[in-house]
C-alpha positions in Angstrom: 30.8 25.9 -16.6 27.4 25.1 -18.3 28.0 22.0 -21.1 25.8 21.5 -24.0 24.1 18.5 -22.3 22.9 20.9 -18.8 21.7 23.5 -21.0 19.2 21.2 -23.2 18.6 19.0 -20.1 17.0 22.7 -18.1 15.5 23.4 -21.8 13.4 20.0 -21.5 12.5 20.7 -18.5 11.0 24.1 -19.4 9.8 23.1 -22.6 7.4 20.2 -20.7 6.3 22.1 -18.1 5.4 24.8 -20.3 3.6 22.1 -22.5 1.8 20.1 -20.0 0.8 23.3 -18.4 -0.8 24.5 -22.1 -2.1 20.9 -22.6 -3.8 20.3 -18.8 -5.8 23.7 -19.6 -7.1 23.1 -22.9 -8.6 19.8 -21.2 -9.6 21.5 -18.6 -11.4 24.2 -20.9 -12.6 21.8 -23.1 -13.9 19.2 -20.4 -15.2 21.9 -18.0 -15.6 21.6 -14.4 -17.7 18.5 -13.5 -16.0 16.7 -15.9 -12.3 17.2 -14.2 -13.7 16.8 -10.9 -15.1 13.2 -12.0 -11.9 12.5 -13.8 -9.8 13.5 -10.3 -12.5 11.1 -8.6 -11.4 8.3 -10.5 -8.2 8.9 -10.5 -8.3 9.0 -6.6 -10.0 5.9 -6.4 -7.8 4.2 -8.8 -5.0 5.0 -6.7 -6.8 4.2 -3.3 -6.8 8.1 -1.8 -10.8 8.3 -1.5 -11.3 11.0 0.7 -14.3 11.0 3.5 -15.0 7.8 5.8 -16.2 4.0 4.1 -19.9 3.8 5.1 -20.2 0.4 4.5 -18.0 -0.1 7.7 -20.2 2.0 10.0 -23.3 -0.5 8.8 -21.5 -3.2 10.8 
């Protein structure tokens, strides 16, 4: 049996990923491609996941 407490829980669930699904495409829209693909760049190497090999090593 489903309380009051399961059934808002699953209704914040749907209501933020409805939400942040509406909200990350207006950005995306309103940004447009380069930009999100410079803001995934930073984000990327903010977080230490660059992709392709560190040139500066090969120089050695």
């Amino acid at each position: 049996m489903k309380t009051k407490k399961d059934v808002m829980f699953a209704f914040g669930i749907a209501l933020g990923t409805a939400a942040g699904f509406v909200l990350g495409s207006v950005i995306a829209f309103r940004v447009g491609e380069a930009g999100v693909e410079s803001a995934r760049r930073l984000v990327e190497r903010v977080l230490g996941r660059e992709r392709g090999p560190h040139f500066e090593f090969l120089l050695q």
